[in-house]
LOKE-606399 format. One record per atom (N, C-alpha, C, O): x, y, z; residue in one letter; residue number from 1. Coordinates in pm, 1 decimal. Atoms other than C-alpha are relative to their C-alpha. Layout:
// residues N
SITE        c1        c2        c3  aa    i
SITE         X         Y         Z   A  NUM
...
***
This chain:
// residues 142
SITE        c1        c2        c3  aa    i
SITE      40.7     117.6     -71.8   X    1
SITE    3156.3   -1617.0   -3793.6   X    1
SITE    -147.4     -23.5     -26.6   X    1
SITE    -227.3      70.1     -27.9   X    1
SITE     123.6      87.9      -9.4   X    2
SITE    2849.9   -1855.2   -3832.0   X    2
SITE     -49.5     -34.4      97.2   X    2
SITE      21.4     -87.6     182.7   X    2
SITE      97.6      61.9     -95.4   X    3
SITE    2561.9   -1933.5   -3616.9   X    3
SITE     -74.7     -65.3     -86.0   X    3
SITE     -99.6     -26.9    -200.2   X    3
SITE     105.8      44.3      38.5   X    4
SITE    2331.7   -2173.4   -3675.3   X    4
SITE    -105.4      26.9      23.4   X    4
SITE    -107.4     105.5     118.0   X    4
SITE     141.4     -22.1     -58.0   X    5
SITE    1986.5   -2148.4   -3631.1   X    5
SITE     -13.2     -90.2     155.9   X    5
SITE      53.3    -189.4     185.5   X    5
SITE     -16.3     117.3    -102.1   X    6
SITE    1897.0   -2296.8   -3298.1   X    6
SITE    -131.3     -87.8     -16.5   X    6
SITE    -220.1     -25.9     -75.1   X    6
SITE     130.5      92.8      -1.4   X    7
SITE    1607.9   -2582.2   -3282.9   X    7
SITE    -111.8      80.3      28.3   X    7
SITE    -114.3     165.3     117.3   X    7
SITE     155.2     -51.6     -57.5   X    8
SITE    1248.8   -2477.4   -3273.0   X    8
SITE     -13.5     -65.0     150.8   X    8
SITE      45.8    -167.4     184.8   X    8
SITE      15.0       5.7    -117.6   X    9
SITE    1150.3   -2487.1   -2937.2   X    9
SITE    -113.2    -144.5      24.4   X    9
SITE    -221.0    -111.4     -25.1   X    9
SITE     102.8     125.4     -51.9   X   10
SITE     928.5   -2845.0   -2825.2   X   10
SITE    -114.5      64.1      48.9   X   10
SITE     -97.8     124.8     154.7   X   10
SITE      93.0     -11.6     -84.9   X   11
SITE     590.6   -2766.5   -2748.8   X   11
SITE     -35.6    -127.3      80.2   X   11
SITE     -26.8    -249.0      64.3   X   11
SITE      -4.2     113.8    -105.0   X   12
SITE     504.2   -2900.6   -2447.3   X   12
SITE    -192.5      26.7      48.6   X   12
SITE    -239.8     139.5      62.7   X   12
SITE     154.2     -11.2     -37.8   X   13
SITE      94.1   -2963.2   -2347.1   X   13
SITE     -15.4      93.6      73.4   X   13
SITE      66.9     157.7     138.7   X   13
SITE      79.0    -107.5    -113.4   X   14
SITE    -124.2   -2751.4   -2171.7   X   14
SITE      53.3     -60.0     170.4   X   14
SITE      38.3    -176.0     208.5   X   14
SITE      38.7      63.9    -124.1   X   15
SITE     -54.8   -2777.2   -1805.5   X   15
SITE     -98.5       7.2      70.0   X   15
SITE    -134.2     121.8      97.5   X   15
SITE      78.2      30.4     -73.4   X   16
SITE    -306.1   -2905.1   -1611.2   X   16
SITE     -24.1      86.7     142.1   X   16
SITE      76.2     138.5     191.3   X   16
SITE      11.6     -81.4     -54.7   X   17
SITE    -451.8   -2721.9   -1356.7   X   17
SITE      24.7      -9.5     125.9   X   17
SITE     -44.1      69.7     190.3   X   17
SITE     -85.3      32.4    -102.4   X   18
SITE    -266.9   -2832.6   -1060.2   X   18
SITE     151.0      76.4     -11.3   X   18
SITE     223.9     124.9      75.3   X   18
SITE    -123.4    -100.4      38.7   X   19
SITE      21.5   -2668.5   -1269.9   X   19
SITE      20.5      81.7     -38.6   X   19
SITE     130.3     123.4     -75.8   X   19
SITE      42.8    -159.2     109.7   X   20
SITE    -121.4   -2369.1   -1422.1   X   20
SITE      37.8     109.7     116.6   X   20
SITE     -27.6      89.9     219.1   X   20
SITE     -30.3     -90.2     -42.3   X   21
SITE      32.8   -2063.5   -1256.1   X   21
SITE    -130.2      34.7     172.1   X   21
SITE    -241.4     -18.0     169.6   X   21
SITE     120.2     -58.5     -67.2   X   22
SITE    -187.6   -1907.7    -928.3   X   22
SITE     -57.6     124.3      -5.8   X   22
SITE      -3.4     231.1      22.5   X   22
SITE      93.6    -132.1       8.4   X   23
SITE    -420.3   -1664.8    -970.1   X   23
SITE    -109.9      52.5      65.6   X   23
SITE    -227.4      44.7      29.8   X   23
SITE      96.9      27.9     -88.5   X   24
SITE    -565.4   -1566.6    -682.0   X   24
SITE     -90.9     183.3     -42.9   X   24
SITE     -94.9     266.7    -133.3   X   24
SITE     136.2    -107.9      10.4   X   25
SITE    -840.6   -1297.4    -618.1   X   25
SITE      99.0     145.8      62.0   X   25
SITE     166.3     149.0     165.0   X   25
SITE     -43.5    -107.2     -75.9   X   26
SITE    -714.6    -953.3    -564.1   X   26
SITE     -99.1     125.2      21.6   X   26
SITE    -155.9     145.0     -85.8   X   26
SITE      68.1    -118.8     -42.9   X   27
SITE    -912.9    -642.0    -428.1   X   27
SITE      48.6      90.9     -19.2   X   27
SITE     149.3     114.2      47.5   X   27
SITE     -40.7     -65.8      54.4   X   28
SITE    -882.3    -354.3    -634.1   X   28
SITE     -25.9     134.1     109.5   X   28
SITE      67.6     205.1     146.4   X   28
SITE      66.0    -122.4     -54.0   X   29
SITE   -1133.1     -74.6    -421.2   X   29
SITE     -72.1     -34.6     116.1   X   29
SITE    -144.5    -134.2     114.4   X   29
SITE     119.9      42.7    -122.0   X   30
SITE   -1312.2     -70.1     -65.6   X   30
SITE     -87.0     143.2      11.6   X   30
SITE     -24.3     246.7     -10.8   X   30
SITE     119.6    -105.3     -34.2   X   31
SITE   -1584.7     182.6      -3.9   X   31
SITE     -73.6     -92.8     139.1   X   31
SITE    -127.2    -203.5     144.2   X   31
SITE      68.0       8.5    -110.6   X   32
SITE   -1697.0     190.5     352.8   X   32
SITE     -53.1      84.3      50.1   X   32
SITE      11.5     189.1      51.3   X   32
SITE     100.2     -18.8     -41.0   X   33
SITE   -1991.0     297.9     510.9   X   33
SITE     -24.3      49.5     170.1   X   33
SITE    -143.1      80.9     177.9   X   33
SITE      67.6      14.3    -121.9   X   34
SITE   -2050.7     341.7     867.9   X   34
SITE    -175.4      34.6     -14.9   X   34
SITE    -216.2     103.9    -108.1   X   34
SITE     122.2     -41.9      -8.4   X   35
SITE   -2426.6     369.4     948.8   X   35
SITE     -73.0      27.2     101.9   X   35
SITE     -12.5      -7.4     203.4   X   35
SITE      48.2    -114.1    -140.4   X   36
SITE   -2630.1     547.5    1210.4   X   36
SITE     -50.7    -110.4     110.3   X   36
SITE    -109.6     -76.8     213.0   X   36
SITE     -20.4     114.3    -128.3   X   37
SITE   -2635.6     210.5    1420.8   X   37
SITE     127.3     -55.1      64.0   X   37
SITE     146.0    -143.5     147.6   X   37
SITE    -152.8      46.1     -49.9   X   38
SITE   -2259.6     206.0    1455.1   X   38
SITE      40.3    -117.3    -151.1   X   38
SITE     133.6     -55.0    -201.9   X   38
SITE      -1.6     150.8      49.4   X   39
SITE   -2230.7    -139.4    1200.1   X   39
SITE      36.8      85.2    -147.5   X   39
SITE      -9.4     193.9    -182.2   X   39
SITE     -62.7     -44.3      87.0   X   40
SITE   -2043.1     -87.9     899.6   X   40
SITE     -31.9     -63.8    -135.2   X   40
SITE     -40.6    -186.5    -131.1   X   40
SITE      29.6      48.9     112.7   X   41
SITE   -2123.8    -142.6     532.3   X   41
SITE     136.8       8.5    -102.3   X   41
SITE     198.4     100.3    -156.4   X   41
SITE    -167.2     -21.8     116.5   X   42
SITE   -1810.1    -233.9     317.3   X   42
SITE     -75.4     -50.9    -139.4   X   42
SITE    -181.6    -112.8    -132.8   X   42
SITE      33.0      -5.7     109.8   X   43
SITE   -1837.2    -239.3     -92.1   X   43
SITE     122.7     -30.2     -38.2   X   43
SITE     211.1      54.6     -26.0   X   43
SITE    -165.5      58.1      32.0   X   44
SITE   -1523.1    -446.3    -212.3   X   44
SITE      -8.4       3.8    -162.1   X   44
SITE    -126.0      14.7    -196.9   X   44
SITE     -23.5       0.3     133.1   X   45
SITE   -1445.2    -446.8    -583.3   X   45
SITE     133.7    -109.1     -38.3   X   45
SITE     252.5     -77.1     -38.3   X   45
SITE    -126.3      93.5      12.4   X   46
SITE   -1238.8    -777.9    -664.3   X   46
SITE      28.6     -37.0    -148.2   X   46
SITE     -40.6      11.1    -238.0   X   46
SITE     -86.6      44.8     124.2   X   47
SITE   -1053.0    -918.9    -954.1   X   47
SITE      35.7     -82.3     -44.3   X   47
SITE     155.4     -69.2     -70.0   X   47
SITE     -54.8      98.8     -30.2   X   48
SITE   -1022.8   -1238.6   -1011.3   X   48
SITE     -11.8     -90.5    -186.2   X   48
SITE    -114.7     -85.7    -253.6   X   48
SITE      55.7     101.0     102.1   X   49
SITE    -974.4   -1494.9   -1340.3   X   49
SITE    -120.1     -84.3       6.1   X   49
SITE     -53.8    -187.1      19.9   X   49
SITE     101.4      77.7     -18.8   X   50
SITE   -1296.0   -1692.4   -1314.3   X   50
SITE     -14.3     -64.4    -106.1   X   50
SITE     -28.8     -27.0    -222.4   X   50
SITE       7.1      60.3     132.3   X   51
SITE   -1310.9   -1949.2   -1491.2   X   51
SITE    -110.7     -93.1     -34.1   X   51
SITE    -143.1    -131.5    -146.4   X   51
SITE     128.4      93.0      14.8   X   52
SITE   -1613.7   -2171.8   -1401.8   X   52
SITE       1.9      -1.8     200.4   X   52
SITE      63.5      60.4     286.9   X   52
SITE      36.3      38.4    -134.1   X   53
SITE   -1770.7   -2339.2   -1069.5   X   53
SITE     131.3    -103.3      68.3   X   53
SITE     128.1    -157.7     178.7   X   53
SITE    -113.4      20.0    -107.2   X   54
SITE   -1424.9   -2468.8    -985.9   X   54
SITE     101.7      48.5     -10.1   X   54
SITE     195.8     -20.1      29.7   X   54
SITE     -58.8    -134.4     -18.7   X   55
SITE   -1240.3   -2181.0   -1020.0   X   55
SITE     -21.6     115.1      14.5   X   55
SITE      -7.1     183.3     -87.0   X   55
SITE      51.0    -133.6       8.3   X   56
SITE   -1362.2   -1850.1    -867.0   X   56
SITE      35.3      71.9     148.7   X   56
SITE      77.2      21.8     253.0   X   56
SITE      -7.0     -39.0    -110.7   X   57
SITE   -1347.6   -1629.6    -635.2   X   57
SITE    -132.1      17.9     128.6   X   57
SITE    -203.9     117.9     126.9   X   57
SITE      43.0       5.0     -48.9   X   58
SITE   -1534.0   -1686.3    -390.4   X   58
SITE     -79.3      29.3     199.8   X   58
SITE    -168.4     -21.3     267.9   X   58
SITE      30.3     -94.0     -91.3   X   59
SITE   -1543.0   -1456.9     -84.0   X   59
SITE     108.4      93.9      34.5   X   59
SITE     210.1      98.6     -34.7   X   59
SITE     -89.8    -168.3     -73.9   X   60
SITE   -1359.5   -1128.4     116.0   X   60
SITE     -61.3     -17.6      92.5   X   60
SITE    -169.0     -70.7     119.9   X   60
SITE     -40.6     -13.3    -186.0   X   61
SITE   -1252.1   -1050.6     477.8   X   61
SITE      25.7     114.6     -18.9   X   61
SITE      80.1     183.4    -105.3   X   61
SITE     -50.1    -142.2     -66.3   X   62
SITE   -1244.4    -777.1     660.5   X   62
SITE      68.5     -60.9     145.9   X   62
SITE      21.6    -119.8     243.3   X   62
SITE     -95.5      57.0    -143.7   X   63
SITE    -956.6    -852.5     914.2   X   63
SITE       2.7     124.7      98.1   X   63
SITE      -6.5     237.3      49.3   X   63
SITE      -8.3    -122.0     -71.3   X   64
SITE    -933.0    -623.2    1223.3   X   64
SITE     178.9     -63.0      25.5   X   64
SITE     221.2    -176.0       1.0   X   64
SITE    -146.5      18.0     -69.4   X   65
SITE    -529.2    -580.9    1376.3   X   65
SITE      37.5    -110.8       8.7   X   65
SITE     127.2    -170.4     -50.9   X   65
SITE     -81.6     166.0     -50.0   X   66
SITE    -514.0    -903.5    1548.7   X   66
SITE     -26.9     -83.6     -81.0   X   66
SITE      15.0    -185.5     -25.9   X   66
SITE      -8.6      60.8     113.4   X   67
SITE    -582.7   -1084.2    1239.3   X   67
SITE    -173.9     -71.5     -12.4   X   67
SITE    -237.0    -122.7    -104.9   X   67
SITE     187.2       7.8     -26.1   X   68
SITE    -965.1   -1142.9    1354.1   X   68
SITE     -28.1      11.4    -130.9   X   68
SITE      19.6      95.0    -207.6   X   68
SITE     132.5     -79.0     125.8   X   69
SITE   -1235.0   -1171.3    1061.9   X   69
SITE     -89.8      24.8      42.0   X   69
SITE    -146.1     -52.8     119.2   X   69
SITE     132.6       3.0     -57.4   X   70
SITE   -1522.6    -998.0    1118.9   X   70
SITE    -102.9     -71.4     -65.0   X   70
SITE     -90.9     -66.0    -187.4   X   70
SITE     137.7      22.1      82.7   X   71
SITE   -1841.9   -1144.4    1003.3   X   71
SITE    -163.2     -13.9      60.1   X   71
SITE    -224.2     -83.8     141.0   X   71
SITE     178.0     -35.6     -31.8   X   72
SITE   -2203.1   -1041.1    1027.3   X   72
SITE     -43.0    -162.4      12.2   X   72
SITE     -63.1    -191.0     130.2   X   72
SITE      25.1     149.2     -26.2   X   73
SITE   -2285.8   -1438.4     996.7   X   73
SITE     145.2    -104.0      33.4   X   73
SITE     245.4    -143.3     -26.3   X   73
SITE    -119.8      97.3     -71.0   X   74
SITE   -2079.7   -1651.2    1224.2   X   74
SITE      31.9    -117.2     -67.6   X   74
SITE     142.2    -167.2     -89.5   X   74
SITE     -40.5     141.7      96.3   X   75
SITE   -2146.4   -1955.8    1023.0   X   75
SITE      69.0       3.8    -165.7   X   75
SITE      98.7     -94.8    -233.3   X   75
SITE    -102.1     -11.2     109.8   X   76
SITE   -1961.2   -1792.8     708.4   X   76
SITE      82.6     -14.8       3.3   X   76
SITE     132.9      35.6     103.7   X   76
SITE    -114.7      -1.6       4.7   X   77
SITE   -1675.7   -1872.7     626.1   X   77
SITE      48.8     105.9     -99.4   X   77
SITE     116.4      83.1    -199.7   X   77
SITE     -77.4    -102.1      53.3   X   78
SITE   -1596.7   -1537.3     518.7   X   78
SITE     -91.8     127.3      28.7   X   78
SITE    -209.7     109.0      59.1   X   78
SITE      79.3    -117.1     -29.6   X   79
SITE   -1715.6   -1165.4     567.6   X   79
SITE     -86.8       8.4    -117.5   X   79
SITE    -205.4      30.0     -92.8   X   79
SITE     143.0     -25.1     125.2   X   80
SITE   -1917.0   -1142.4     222.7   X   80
SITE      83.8    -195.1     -85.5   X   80
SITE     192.1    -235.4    -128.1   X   80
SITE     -48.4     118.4      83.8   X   81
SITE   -1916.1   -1506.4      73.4   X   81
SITE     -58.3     -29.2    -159.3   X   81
SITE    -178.4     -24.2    -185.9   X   81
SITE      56.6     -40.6     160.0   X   82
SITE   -1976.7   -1510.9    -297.3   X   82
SITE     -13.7    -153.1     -57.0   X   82
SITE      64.7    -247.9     -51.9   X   82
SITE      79.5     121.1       6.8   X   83
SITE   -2181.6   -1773.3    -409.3   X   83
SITE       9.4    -101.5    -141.8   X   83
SITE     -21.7    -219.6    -157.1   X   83
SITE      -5.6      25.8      96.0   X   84
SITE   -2101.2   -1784.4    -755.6   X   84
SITE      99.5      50.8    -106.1   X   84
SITE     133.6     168.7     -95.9   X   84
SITE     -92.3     -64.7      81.4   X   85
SITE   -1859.5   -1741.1   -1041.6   X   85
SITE     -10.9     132.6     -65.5   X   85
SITE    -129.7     164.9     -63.3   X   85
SITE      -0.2    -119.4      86.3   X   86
SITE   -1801.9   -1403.9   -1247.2   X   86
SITE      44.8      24.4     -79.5   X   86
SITE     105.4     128.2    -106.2   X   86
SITE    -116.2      21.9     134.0   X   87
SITE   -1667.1   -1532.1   -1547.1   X   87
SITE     -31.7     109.6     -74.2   X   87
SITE      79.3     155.2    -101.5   X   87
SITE      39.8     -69.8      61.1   X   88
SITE   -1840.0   -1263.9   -1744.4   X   88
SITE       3.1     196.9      50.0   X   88
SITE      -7.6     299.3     -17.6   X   88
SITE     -12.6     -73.9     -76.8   X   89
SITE   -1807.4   -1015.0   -1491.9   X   89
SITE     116.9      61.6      71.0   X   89
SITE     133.9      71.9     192.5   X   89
SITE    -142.4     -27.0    -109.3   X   90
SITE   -1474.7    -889.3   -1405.0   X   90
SITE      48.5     222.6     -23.4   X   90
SITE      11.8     297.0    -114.3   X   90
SITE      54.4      16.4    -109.6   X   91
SITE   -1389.1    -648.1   -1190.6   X   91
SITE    -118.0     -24.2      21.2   X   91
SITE    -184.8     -23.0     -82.1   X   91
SITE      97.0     -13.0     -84.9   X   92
SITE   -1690.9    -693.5    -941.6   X   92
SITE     -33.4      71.9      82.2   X   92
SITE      75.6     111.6     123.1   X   92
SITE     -17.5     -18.5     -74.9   X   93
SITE   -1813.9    -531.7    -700.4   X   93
SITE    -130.0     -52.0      83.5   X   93
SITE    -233.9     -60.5      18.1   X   93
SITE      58.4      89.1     -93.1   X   94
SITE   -2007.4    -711.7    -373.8   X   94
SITE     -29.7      46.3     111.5   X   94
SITE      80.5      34.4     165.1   X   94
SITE      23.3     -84.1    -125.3   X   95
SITE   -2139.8    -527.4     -42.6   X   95
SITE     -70.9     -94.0      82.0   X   95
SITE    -149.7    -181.3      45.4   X   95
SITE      21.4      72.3    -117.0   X   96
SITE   -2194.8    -665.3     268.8   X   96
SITE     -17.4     119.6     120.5   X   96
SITE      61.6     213.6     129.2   X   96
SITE      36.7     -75.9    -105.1   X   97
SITE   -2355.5    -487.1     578.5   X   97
SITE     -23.2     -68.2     104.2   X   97
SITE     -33.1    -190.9     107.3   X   97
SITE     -15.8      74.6    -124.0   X   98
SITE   -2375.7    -535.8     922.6   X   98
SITE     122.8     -83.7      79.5   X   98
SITE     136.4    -191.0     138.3   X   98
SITE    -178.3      55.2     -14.8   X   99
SITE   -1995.2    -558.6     981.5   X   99
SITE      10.9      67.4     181.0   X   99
SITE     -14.8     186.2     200.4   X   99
SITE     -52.7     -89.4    -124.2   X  100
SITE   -1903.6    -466.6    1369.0   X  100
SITE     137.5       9.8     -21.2   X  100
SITE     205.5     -74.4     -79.9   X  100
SITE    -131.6     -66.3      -3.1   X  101
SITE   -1592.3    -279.3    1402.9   X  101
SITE      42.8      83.8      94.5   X  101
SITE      60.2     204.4      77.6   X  101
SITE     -57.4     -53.5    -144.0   X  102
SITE   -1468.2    -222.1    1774.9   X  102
SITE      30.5     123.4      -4.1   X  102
SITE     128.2     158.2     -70.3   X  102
SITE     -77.1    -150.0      53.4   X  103
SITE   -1441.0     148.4    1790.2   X  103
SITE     127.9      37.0      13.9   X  103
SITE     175.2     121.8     -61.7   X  103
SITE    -107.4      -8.7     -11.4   X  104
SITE   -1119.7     126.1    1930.0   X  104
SITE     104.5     -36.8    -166.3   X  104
SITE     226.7     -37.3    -152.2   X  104
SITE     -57.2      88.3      81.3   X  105
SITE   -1002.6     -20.2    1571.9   X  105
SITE       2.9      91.7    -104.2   X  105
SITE     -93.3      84.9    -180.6   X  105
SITE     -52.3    -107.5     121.6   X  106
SITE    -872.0     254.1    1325.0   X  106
SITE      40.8     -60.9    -133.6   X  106
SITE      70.1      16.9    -224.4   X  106
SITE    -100.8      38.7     134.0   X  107
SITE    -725.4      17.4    1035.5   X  107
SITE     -65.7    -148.6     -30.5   X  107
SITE     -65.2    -226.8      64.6   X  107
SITE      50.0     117.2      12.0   X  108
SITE    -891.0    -288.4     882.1   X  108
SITE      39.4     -33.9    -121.4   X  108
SITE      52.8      57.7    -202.6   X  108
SITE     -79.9      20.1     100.1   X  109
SITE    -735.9    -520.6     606.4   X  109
SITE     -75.6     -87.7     -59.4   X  109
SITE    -125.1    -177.0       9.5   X  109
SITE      91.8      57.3      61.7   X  110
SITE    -933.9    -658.8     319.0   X  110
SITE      74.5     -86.9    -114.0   X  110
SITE     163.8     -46.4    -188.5   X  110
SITE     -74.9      63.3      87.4   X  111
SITE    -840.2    -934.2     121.2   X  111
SITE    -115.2     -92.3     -37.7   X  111
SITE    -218.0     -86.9      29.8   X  111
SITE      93.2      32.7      80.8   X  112
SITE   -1035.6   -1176.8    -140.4   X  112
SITE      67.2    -170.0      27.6   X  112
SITE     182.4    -190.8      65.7   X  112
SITE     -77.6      88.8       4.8   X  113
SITE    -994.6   -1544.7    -147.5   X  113
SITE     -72.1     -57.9     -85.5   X  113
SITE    -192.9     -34.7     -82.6   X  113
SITE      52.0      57.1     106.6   X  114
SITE   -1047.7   -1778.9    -469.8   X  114
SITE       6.7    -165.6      28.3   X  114
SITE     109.4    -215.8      74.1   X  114
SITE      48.8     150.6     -43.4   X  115
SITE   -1168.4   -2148.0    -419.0   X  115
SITE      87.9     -74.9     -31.2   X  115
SITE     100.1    -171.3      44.4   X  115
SITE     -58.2     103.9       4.0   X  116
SITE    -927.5   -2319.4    -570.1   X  116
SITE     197.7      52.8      61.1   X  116
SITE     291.3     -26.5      71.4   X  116
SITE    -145.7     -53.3     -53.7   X  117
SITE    -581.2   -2108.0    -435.9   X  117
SITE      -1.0      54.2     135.7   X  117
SITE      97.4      83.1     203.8   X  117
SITE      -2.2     -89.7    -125.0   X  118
SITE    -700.6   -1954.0    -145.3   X  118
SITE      70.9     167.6     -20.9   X  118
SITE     100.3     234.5    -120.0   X  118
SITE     -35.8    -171.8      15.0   X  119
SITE    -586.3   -1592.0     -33.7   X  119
SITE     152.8     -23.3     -78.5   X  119
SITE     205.4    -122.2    -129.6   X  119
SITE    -144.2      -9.6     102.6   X  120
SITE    -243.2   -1451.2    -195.8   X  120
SITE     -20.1     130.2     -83.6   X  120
SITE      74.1     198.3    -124.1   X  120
SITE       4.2    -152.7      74.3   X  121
SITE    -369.8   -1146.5    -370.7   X  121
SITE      22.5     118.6      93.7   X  121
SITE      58.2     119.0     211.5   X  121
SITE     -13.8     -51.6     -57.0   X  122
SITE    -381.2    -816.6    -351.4   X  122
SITE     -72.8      43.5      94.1   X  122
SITE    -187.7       4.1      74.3   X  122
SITE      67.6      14.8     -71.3   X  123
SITE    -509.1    -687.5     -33.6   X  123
SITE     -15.0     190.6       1.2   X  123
SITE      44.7     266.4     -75.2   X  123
SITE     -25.6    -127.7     -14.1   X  124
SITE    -581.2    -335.9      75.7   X  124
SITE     -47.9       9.6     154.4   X  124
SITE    -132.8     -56.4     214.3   X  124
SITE      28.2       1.5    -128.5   X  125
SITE    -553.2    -197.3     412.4   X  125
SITE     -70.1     176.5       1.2   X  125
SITE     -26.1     268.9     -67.1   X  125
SITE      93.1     -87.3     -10.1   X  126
SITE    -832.6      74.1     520.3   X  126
SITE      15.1     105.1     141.0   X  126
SITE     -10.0      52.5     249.4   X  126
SITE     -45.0     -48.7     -69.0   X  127
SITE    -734.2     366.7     728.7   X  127
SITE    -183.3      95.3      14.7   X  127
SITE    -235.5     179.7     -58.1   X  127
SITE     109.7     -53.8      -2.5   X  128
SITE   -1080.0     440.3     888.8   X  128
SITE       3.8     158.3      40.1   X  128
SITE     -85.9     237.1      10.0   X  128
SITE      25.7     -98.9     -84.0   X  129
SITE    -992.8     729.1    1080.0   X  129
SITE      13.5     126.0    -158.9   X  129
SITE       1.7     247.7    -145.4   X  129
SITE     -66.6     -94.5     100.6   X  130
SITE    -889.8     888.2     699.6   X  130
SITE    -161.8       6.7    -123.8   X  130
SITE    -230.6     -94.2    -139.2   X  130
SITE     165.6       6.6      70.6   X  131
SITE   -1244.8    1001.9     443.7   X  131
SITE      49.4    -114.1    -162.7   X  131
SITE     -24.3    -167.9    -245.4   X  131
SITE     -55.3      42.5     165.5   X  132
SITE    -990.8     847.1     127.2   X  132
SITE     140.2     -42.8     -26.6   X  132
SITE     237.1      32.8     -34.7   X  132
SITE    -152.5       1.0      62.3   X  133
SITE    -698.1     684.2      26.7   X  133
SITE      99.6     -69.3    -131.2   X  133
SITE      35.0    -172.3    -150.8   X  133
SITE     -33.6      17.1     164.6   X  134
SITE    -525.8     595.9    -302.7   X  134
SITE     -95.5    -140.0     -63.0   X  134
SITE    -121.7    -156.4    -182.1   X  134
SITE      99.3     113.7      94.4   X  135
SITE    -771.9     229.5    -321.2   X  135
SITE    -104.2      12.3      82.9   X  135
SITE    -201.2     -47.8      36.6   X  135
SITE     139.5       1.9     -73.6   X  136
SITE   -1040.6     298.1     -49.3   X  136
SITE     -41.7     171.3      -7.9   X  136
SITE      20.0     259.6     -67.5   X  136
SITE      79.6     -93.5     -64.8   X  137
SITE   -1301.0     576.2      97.5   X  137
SITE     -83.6     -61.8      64.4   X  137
SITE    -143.1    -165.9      36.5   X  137
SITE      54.7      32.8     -99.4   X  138
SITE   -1447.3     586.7     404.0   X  138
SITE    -102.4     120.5      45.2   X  138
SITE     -75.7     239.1      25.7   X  138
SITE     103.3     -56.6      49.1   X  139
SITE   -1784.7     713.8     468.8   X  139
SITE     -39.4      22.5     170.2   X  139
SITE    -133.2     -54.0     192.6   X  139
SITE      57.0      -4.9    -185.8   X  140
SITE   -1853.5     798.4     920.5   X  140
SITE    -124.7      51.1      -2.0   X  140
SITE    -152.5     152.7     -65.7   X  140
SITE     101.4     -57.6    -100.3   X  141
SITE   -2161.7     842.2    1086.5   X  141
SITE      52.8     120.1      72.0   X  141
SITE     116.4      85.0     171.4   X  141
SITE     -11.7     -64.6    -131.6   X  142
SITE   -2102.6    1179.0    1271.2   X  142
SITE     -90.3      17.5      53.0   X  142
SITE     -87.4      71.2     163.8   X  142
***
C-alpha cells in the first residue's frame, strides 16, 4: 500500500501578542532573613521572559495565610516592586527589607507578577519555622 505525502503544513504569521502563549514570572529561590528588630529581609530570585518595557516582570509578594500582602510601603503595589525590565538578566535576584511578619505566622507564600499577565507562575511557599527547604532558607534572629 501507498501513501502519499501529506501537504506541507501553511505557515501561519507570528501571533500577536495578545495571542502569544503566557509567560508569567515564576520564583525560583527565597532566602529570608529575620533581623534583630523582628522585620524580615526576603531575597527572591525570579524568572521571567522579559522582553522590553511592556513585558516584564515587574514585582513579588509575600502573602501571609489569609492571603494578606505584606508590604514595607503601603503605597506599593507589591512587596518588592521592580522598576524595570531584565531582558539581559535572567534569573534575578531582588531583596526587599523591612517586611513585618506577625509572629504568630509560620508559613508565607511568595509569588512574582509580570505586567502584562499578571501572577500565574511558580510560587513557593516558605516554612519559617524550618532553617531550609528544597527552594527556600530561612535565616532567625535568636
Amino acid at each position: 500500500m501507498t501513501t502519499s505525502p501529506s501537504p506541507a503544513p501553511e505557515s501561519s504569521p507570528r501571533p500577536s501578542p495578545e495571542q502569544e502563549p503566557a509567560t508569567y514570572a515564576d520564583v525560583l529561590f527565597v532566602s529570608a532573613r529575620q533581623e534583630s528588630d523582628g522585620t524580615w529581609t526576603f531575597s527572591v530570585t525570579v524568572q521571567h521572559e522579559d522582553t522590553g518595557w511592556e513585558h516584564y516582570a515587574d514585582g513579588w509578594d509575600v502573602l501571609l495565610p489569609d492571603g494578606s500582602i505584606v508590604k514595607p510601603d503601603p503605597s506599593s503595589p507589591f512587596t518588592r516592586l521592580l522598576l524595570h525590565p531584565h531582558v539581559d538578566e535572567q534569573p534575578f535576584t531582588r531583596s526587599q527589607r523591612g517586611i513585618v511578619i506577625p509572629p504568630e505566622v509560620t508559613q508565607v507564600t511568595v509569588r512574582a507578577h509580570d505586567l502584562l499577565h499578571g501572577y500565574g507562575g511558580r510560587t513557593v511557599i516558605v516554612d519559617l519555622t524550618r532553617s531550609s527547604g528544597e527552594d527556600y532558607e530561612v535565616k532567625r534572629n535568636r
